[in-house]
C-alpha positions as MATLAB code, in Angstrom:
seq = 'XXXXXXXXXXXXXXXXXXXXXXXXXXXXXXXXXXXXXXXXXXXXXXXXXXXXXXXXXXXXXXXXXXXXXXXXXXXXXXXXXXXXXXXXXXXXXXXXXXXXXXXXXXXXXXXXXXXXXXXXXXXXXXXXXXXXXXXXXXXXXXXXXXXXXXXXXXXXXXXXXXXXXXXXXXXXXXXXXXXXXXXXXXXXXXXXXXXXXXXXXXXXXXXXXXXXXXXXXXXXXXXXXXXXXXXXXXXXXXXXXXXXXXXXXXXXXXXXXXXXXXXXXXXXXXXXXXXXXXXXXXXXXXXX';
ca = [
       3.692  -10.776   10.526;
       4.296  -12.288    7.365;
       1.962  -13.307    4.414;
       2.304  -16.425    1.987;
       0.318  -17.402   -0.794;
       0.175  -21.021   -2.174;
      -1.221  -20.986   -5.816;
      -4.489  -18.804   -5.055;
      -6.953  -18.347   -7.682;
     -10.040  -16.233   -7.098;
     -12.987  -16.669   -9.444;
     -15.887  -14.033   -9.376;
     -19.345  -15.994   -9.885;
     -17.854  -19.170  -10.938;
     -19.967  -21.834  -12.196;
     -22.450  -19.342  -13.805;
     -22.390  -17.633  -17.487;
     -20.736  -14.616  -15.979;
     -17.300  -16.355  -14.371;
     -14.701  -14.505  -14.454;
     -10.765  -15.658  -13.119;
      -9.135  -12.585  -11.468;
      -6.584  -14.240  -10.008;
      -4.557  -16.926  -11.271;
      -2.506  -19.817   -9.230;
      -0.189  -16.817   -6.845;
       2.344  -18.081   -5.451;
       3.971  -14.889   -2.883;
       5.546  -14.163   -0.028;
       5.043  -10.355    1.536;
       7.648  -10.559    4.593;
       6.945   -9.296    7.913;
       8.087   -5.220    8.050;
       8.560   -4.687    4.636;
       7.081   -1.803    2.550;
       5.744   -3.490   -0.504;
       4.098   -2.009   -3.823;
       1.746   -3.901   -5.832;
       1.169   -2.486   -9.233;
      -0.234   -3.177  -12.587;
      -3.131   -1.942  -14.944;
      -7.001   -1.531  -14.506;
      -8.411   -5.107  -14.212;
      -5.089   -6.872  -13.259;
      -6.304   -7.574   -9.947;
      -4.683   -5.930   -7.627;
      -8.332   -5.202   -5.691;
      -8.848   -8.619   -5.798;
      -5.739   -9.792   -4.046;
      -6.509   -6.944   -1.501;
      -9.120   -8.039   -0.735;
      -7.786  -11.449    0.116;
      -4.855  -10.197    2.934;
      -7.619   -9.083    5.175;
     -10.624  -11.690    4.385;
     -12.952  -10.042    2.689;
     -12.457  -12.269   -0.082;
     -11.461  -16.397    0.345;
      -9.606  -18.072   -2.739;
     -11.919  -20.553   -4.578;
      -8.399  -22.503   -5.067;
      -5.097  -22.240   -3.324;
      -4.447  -21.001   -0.120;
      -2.736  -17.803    1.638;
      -1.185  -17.991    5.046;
      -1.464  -14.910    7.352;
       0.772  -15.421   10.497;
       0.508  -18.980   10.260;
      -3.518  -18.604   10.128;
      -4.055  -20.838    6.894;
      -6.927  -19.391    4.704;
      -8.777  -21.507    2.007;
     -12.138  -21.816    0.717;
     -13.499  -23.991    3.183;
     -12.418  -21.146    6.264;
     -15.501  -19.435    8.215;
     -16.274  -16.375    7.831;
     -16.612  -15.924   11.311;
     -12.282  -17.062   12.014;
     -11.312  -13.988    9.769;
     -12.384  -11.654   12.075;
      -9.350  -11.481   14.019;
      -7.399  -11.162   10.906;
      -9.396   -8.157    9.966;
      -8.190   -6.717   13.170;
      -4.449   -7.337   12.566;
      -4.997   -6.371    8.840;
      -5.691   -2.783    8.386;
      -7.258   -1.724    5.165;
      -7.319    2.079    4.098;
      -9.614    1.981    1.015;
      -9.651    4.666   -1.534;
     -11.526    7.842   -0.397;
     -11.677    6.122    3.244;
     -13.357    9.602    4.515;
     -16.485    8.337    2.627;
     -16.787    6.053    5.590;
     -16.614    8.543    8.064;
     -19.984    9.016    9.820;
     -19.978    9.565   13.910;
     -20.787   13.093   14.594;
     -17.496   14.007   16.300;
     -13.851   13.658   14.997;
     -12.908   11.708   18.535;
     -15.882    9.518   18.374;
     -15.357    8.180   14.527;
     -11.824    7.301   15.814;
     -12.802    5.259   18.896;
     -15.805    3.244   17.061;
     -13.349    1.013   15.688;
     -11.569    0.089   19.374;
     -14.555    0.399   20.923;
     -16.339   -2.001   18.824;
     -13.849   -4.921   19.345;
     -14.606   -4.790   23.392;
     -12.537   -2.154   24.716;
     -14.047    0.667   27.289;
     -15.185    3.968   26.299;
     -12.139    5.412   27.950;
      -9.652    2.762   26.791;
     -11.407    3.280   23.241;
     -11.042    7.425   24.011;
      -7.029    7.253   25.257;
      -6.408    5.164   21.884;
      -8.443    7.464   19.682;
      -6.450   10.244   20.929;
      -3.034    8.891   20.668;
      -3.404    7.642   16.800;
      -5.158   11.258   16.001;
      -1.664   12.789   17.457;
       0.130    9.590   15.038;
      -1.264   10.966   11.876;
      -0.685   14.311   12.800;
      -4.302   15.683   13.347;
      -4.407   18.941   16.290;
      -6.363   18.132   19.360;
      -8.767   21.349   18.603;
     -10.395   19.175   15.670;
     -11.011   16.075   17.689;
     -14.777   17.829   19.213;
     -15.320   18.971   15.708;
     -17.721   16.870   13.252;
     -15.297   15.409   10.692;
     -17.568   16.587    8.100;
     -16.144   20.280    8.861;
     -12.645   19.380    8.131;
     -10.356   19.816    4.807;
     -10.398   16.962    2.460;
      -6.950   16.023    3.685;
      -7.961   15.722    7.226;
     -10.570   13.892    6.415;
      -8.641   10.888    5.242;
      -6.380   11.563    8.137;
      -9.225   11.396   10.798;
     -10.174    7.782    8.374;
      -6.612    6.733    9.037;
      -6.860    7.144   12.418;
      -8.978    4.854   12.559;
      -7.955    2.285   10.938;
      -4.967    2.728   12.901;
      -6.748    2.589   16.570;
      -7.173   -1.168   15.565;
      -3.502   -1.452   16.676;
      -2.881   -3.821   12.780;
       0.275   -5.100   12.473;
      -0.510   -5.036    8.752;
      -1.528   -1.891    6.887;
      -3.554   -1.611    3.498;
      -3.375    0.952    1.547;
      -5.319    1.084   -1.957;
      -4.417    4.344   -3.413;
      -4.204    5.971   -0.488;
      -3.438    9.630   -2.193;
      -6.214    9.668   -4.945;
      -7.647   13.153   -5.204;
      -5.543   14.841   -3.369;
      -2.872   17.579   -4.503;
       0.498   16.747   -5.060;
       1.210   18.589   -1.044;
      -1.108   16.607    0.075;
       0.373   13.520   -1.510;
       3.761   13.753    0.098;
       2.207   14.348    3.339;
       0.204   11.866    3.299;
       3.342    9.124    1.677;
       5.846   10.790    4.370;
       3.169    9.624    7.124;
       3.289    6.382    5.792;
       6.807    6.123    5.626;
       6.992    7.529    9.090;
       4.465    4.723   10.000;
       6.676    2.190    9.015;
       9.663    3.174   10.129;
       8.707    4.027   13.633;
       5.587    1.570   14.481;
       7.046   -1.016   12.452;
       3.905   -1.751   10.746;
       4.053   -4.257    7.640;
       2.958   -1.733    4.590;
       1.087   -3.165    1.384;
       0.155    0.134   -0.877;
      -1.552   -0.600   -4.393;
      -0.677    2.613   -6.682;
      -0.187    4.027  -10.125;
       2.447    6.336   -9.105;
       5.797    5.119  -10.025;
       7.849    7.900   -8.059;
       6.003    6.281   -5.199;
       7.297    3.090   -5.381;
      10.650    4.024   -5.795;
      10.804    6.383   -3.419;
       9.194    4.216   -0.498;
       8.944    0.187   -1.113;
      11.796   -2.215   -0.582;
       9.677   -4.896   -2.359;
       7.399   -4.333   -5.572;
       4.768   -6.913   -7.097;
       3.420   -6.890  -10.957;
       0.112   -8.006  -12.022;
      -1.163   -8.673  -15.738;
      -4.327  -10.426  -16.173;
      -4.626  -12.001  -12.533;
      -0.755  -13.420  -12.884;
       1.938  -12.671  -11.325;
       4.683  -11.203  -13.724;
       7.163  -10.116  -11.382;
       8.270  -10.424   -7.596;
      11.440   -8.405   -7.373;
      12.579   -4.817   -5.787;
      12.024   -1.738   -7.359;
      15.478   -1.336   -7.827;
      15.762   -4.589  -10.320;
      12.474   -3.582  -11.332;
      13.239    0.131  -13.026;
      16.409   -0.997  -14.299;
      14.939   -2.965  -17.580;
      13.227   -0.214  -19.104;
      12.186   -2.331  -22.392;
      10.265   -4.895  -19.920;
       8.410   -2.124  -18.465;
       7.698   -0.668  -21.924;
       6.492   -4.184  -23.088;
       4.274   -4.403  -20.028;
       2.812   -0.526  -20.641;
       4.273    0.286  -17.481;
       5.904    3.473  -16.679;
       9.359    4.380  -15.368;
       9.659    6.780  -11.845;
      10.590   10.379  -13.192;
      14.159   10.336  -12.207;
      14.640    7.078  -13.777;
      13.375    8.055  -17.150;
      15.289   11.042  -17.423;
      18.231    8.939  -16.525;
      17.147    6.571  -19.466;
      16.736    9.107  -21.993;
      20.442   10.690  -20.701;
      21.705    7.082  -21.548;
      19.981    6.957  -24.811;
      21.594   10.124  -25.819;
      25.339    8.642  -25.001;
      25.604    9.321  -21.233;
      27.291    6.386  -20.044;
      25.736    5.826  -16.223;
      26.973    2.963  -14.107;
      23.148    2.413  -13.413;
      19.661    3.759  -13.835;
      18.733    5.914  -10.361;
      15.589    5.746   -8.520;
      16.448    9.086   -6.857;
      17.361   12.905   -7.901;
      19.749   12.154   -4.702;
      21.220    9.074   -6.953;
      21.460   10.575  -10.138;
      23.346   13.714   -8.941;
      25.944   11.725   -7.440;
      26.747    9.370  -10.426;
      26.934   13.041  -12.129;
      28.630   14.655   -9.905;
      31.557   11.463  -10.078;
      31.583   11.935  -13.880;
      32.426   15.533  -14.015;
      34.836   15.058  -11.120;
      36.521   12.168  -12.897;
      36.560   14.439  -16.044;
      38.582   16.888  -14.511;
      40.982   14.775  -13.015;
      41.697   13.380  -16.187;
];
């Protein structure tokens, strides 16, 4: 399930005093089963553009293109709403939108809601509770009684029981502790890889994006600034710096190693990458 966009611009209350552009003439492509990143700073509008892959937003100009359904302002509100069930979107602190007294029940609402039985809505509920890794002993409980963590998870869940082909996610790990974090990125990765879901995650965290996307967009001021992979991406340092953005952990190390004489064939994403390219240096060293 692929998604285009053709020069969309998205103004917030244009044609009054307080118009403001967010997004300026975007011209993408986010191909069907990729894992991509969009970053950039506060106000760059990533939210924005968000907000237009599932239709809760329509471009005042330009177009996007969501499985061949062609978007523009003119489209009725009432056509996106089989778009919002292909598009999943996991806000930020999704568990704030929990709200049906048992864990089970919150799950199914979604399902149930678009015209499926209670038991059809009950057997999905179940099986995406078991696909984000929550026990069946909290699915009777009242999501409220739950950790933090399985909170979001429960949220997930449900998101999830909309069978998208697309998934969301805007900062998916804020507030939670760095375990918590790489459970919750590993169950995205294992999302991808084994329900081949399309994944569009909107973060701060550089590590992430290395780590996880194949595909990475930049955002400055509503524009695009770059389309590329993260690997192309992290390996021009002094654009990043330019741009205030920040290298993934690994890859500044690597940098500062290289600053200081090291001579690396390339800057790593990974621990994994960087211990190799050591690891043939010292061996190559000794050999000679």
């Amino acid at each position: 399930m692929s998604i285009s966009l053709e020069k969309l611009s998205y103004t917030y209350q244009k044609n009054t005093p307080f118009e403001h552009v967010a997004l300026k003439e975007l011209s993408l492509e986010i191909k069907e089963g990729s894992y991509t990143a969009i970053i950039g700073h506060t106000g760059s509008g990533k939210s924005t553009l968000l907000q237009h892959l599932n239709g809760l937003l329509k471009p005042t100009d330009g177009s996007l293109s969501v499985n061949g359904r062609r978007i523009d302002a003119q489209t009725k509100s009432k056509e996106l709403n089989a778009l919002r069930k292909e598009v999943g979107f996991v806000f930020q602190f999704p568990e704030a939108q929990l709200f049906e007294e048992t864990v089970l029940k919150d799950i199914a609402f979604a399902p149930k809601n678009f015209g499926l039985s209670q038991q059809e809505a009950i057997d999905i509920a179940k099986q995406k509770a078991a696909l984000v890794g929550l026990p069946a002993e909290v699915l009777e409980k009242s999501p409220f009684e739950l950790s933090g963590g399985q909170m979001r998870r429960v949220a997930i869940a449900g998101v999830l029981a909309m069978e998208p082909k697309v998934l969301i996610l805007d900062e998916p790990t804020a507030g939670l502790d760095p375990v918590g974090r790489l459970e919750m990125m590993e169950m995205f990765a294992k999302l991808h890889r084994e329900q081949q879901l399309t994944i569009i995650l909107v973060t701060h965290q550089m590590n992430d994006v290395a780590d996880y996307a194949d595909h990475v967009i930049v955002l400055e001021k509503g524009q695009l600034i770059a389309d590329t992979t993260p690997k192309e991406l992290f390996s021009n340092p002094s654009w990043l710096t330019k741009h205030h953005l920040n290298l993934p952990q690994t890859t500044q190390f690597a940098w500062k190693l290289q600053q200081h004489g090291l001579a690396l064939d390339q800057l790593p994403l990974s621990a994994e990458e960087l211990a190799k390219q050591l690891a043939k240096m010292i061996l190559g060293e000794k050999k000679a």
